[in-house]
C-alpha positions in Angstrom: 0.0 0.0 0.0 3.1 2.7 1.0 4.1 1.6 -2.8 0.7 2.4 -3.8 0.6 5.3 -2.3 4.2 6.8 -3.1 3.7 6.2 -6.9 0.1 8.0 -6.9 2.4 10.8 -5.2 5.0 10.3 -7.9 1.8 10.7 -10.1 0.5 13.6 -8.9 4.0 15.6 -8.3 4.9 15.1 -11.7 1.8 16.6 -13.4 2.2 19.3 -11.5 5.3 20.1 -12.6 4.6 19.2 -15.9 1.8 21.8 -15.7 4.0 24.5 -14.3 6.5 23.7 -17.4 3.1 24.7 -19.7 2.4 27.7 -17.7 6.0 29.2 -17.9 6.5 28.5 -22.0 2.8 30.1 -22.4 4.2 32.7 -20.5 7.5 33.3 -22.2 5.9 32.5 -25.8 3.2 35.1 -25.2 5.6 37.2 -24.1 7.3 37.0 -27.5 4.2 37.1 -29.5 3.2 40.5 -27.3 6.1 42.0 -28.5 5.5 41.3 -32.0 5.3 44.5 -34.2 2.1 43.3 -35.6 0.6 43.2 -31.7 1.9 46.8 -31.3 -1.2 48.6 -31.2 -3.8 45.6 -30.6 -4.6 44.0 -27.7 -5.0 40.1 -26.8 -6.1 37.5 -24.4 -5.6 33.9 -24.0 -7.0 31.8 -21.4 -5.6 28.1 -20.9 -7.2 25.7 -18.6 -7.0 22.0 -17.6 -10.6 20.1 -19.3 -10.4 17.9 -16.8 -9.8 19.7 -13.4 -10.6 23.2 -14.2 -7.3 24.6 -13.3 -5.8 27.5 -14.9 -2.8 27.2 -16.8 -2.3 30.4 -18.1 -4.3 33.8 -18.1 -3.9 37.1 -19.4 -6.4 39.9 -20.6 -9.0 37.0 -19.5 -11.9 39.4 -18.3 -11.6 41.6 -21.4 -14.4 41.7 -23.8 -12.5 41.3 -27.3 -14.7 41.0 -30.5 -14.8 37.2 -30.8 -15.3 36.8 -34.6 -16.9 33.8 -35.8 -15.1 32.4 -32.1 -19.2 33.1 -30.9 -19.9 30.5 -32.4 -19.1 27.8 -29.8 -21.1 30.1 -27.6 -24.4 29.6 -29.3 -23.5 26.2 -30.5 -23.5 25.0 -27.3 -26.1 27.1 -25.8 -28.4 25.2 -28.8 -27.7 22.4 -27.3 -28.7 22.6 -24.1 -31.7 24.8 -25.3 -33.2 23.1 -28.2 -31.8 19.7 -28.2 -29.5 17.5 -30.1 -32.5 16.2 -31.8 -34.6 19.4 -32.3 -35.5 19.9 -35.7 -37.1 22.6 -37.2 -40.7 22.2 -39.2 -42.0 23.8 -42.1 -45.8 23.0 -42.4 -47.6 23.0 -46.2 -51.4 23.2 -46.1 -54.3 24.5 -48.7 -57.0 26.4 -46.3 -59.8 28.1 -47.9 -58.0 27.0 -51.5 -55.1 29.0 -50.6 -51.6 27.4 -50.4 -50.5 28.4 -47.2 -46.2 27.7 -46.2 -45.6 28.1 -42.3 -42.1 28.5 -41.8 -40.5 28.0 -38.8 -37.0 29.8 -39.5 -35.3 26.4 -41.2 -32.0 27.6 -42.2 -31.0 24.6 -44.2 -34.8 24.2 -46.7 -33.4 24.0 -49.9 -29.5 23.2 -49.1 -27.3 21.5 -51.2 -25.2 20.2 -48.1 -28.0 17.1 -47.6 -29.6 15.2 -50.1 -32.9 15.3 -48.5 -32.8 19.4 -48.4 -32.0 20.2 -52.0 -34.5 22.3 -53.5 -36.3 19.1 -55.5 -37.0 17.1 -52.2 -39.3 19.9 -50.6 -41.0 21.1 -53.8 -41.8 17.7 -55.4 -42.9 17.0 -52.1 -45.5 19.8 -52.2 -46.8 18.9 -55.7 -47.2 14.9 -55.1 -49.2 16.1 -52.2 -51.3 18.4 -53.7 -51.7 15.5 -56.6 -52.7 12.9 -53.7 -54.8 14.9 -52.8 -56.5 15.8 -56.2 -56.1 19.3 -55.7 -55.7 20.7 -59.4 -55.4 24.7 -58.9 -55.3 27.0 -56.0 -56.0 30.5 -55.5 -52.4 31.8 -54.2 -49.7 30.7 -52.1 -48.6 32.9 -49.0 -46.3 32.7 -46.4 -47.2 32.8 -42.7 -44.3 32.9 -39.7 -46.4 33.3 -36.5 -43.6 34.9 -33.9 -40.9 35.7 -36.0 -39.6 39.4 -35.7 -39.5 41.3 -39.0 -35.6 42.1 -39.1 -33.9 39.2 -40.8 -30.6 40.9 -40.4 -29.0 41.6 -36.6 -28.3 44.9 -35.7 -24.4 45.8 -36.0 -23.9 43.7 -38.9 -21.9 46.3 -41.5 -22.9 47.3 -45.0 -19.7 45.4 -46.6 -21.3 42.6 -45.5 -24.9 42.1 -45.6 -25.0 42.2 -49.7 -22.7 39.3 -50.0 -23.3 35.3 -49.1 -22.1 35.1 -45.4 -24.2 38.5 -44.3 -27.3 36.3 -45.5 -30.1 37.0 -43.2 -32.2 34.8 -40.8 -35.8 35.1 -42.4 -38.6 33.3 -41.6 -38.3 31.4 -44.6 -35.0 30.7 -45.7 -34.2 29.0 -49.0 -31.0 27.9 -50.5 -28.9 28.9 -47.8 -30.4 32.8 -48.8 -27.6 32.4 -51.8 -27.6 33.7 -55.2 -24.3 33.2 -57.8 -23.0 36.0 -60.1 -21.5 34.4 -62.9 -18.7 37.5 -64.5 -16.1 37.7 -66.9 -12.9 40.2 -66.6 -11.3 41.6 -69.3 -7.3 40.4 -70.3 -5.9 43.9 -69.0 -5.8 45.6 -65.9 -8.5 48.2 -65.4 -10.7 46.5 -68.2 -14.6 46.9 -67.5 -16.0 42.7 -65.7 -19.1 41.6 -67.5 -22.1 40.2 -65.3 -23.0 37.3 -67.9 -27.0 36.6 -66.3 -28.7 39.4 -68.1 -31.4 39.6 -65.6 -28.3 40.3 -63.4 -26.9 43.1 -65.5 -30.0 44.4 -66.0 -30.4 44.6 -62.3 -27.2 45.9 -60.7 -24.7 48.6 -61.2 -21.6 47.3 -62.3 -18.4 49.0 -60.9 -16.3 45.6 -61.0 -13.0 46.2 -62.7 -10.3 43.6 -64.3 -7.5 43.1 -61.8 -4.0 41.7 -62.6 -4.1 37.7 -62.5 -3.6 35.5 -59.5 -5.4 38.7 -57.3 -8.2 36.4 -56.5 -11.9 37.6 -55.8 -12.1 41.1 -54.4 -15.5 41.4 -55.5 -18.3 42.6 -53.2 -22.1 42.6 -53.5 -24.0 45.3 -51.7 -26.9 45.7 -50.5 -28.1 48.4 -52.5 -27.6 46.6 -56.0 -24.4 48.0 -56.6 -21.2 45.3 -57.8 -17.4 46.5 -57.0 -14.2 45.3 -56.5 -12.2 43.2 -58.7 -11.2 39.9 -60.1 -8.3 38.3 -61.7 -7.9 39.4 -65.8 -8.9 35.9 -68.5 -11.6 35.1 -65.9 -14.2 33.7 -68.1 -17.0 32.4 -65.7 -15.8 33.6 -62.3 -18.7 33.2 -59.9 -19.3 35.3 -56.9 -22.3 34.8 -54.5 -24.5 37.3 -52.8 -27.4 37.4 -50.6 -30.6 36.8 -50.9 -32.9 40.0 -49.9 -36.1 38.0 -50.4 -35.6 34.3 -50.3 -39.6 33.6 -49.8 -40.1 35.4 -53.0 -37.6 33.4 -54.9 -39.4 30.0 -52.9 -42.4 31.1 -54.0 -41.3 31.9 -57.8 -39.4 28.5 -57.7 -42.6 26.6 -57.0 -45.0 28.1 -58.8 -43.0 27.1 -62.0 -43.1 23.6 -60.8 -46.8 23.8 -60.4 -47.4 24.8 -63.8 -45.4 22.1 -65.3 -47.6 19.9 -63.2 -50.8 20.7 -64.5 -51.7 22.7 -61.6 -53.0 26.5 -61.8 -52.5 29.4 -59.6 -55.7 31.1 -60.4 -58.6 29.0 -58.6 -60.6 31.4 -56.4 -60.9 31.3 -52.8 -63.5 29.4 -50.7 -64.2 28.2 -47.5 -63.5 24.2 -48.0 -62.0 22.5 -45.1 -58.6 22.9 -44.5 -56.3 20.1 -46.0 -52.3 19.2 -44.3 -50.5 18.5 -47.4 -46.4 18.2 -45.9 -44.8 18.3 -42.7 -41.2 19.0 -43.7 -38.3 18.7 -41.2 -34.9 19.9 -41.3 -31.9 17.5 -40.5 -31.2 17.1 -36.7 -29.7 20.4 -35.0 -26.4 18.1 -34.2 -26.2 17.6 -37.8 -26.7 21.8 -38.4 -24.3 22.5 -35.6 -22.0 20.4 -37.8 -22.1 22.6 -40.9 -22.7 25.6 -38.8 -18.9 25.4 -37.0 -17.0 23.2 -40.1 -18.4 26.1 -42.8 -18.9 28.7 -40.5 -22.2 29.5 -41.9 -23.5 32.6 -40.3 -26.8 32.2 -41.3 -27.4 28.6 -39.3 -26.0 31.0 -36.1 -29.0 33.4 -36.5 -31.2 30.9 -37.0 -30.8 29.3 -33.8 -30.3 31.9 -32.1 -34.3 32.6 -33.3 -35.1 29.2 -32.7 -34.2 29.3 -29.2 -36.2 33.0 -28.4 -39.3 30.7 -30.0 -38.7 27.9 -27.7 -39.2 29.5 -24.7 -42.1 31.1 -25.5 -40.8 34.6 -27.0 -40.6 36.5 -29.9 -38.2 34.4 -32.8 -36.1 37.3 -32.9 -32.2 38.0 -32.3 -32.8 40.4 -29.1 -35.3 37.9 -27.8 -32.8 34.8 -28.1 -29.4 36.2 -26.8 -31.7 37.0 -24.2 -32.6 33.1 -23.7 -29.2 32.5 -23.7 -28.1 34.9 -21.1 -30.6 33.2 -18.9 -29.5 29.7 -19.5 -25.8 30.6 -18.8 -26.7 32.9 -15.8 -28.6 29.9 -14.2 -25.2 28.1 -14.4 -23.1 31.0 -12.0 -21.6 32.3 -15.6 -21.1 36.0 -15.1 -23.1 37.2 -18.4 -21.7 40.9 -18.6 -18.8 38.6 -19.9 -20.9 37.7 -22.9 -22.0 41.0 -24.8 -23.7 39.7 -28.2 -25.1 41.2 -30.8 -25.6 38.2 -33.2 -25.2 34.5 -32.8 -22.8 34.1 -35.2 -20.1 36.9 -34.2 -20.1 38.7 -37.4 -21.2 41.5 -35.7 -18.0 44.1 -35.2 -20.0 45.5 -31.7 -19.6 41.8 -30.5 -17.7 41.6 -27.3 -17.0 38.4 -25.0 -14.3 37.3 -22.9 -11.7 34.5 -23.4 -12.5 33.5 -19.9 -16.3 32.9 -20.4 -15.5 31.1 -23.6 -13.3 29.0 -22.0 -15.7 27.9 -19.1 -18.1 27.3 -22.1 -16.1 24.8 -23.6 -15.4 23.2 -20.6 -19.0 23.0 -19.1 -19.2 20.9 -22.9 -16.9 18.4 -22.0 -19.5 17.1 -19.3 -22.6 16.9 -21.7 -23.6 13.8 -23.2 -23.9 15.5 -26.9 -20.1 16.6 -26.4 -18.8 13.8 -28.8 -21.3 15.6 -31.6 -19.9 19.4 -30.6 -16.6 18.0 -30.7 -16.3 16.6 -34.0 -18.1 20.0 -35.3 -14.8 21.5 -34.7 -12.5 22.2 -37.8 -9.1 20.7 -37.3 -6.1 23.5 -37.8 -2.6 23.1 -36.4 -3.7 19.7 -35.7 -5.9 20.9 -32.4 -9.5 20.8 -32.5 -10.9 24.5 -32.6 -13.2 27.1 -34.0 -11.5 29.8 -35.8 -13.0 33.6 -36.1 -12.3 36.3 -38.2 -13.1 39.9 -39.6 -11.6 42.9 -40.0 -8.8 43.3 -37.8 -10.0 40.7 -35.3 -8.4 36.5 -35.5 -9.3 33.7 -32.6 -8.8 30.5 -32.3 -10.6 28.9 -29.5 -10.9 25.1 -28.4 -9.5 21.8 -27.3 -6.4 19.7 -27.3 -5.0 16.9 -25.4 -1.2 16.1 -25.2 0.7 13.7 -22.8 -2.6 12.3 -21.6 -3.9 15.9 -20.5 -6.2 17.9 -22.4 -6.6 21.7 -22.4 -9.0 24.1 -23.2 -8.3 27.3 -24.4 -9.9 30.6 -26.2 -7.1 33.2 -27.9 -8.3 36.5 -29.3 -6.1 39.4 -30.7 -8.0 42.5 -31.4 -6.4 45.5 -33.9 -3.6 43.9 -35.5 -1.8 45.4 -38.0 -0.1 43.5 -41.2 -1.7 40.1 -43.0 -3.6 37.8 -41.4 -1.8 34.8 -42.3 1.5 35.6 -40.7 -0.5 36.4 -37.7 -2.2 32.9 -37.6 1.3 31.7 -37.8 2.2 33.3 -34.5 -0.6 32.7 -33.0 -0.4 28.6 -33.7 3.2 29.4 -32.4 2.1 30.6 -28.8 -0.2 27.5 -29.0 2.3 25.2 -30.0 3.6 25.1 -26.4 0.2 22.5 -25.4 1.2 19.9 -27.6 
């Protein structure tokens, strides 16, 4: 037993030491990356714990609120799980009442997504007409959109105008369709400063085209605005260089998308209304909210973030509205002793620039994770850079990297933000995977 005994000591005597090793090489290599004339005039925070016993490692800047990037998304990730469910899925109901062909959407992110086979576009329409057909119903008198609860903004507040125009500022609407995505097909010139063609002519026709020909190998530097206006560049001999914007009004382009199909069907959209019974044609349910979650963290698809964030303000019985659930998931997070003034959100997808959190309260989110029984589904979410499990996050100005990784048979959990950088992101990242380096 004194054998026993001596070697647990052993044990135990050596991890710590082993964990005071860690904490002095974080120190020194942040240290080093501090100094960094790229870190001159920014400001950063990384927070380093043990998964298993909760014991820091290494702290500084912890109970700072830094803009978080796409970072948030952990936050909400695994807020959606505890509120809503692994299982939860979101339902979008197709009845005719009164001879009207009534959608009620429930704020699916993923209806009409190419990412799953049973959510491309064809799986939820055909559905629709082989119902009505069952049914015998041969023409109906409209088709309308209802969304009992939802808010009217689709976009958060704080979002910027760079953004909203272009795929990854798509809004959370009520109806969402095709992951809110349209594609600009363009075509540059062979010399610098030569005029880029928009080859969809009901594109052209639409937008004002500032795009100019860059000089090859520039890549896309192309933005879509909100207010129909193209700019930027792209490479010169681009022939069919595709872009992709946002959506302003995907329940119009649903609703133009299946009243084609309709008519190639046989069946009209010019019955009158009556007062007939009401008929449930489809109950239509998205893929699982683990297998959302999935796409939301791997892709970083800001659109799935707003969505549940909507989803979970409608699940507890308020508004489906951004305001209403950030509120929902202050709640949740205050009932488990997390100081929320530590979490100041905007969005749920941190795209938001007025976002503001702190590497300590992500941290204690990831590790309150571990204990969950969906962890293994949150965990292989994760994107896999530097060989660690984590969620990256950037926008202007702002990288973080925050996550898990196990080494030696321990395994940490951290959350680094930098803030105001100056000089390129990618020889940033590079430092940054240098500090974290020391956990493996």
């Amino acid at each position: 037993m004194k054998r026993i005994a001596g070697f647990i000591t052993l044990l135990l005597l050596s991890g710590l030491l082993h964990a005071q090793d860690i904490s002095k090489k974080l120190s020194e290599a942040f240290a080093v990356f501090e100094a960094d004339s790229q870190l001159k005039h920014a400001i950063s925070s990384l927070y380093v714990t043990d998964a298993a016993s909760g014991k820091v490692i290494f702290a500084k800047n912890e109970e700072t609120g830094l803009a978080p990037a796409s970072t948030q998304k952990i936050i909400t990730s695994v807020t959606a799980f505890e509120v809503l469910g692994a299982d939860y899925r979101f339902t979008t109901t197709v009845r005719v009442v009164n001879n009207e062909l009534v959608i009620t959407a429930s704020g699916d992110p993923a209806l009409g997504s190419w990412r799953w086979t049973s959510t491309k576009p064809d799986e939820f329409i055909n559905s629709i007409v082989t119902s009505l057909k069952t049914n015998k119903i041969t023409s109906v008198a409209s088709i309308r959109i209802e969304a009992p609860g939802f808010t009217r903004s689709a976009i958060p507040g704080g979002w910027i105008w760079q953004d909203i125009g272009n795929y990854y500022g798509a809004g959370a609407h009520a109806l969402n369709w095709k992951e809110n995505q349209f594609d600009l097909l363009l075509k540059s010139g062979d010399k610098i400063g030569d005029k880029v063609d928009i080859l969809d002519e009901g594109y052209a026709a639409l937008y004002n085209n500032d795009l100019k020909t860059a000089a090859r190998g520039t890549g896309d530097n192309a933005y879509i605005y909100y207010d129909n206006l193209v700019d930027g560049t792209i490479p010169a001999g681009e022939k069919s260089f595709r872009i992709s914007g946002a959506e302003k009004d995907p329940g119009g382009q649903f609703i133009a998308e299946l009243t084609s199909a309709l008519r190639k069907a046989g069946i009209s959209i010019a019955g009158k209304s009556g007062n007939g019974d009401a008929v449930a044609l489809v109950d239509y349910t998205s893929p699982s909210l683990d297998s959302l979650v999935y796409w939301f963290n791997k892709k970083s698809i800001n659109l799935y973030g707003e969505a549940l964030i909507k989803a979970m303000g409608k699940e507890k019985g308020k508004e489906a509205g951004t305001d209403a659930g950030i509120d929902v998931l202050k709640d949740f997070w205050k009932e488990k002793g997390l100081d929320v003034t530590a979490l100041n959100m905007s969005d749920g997808s941190g795209l938001s620039p007025q976002n503001r959190v702190t590497t300590h309260a992500q941290a204690d989110i990831l590790r309150y994770a571990r204990q969950r029984p969906w962890f293994a589904k949150f965990y292989d979410a994760l994107p896999d850079y530097n060989n660690m499990r984590m969620k990256s996050g950037t926008i202007n100005r702002v990288k973080g990297f925050c996550g898990y990784h196990t080494s030696g048979g321990r395994t940490y959990v951290f959350s680094f933000l930098v803030n105001n950088y100056s000089g390129a992101a990618s020889s940033l990242v590079q430092k940054m995977y240098k500090v974290l380096d020391v956990l493996k």
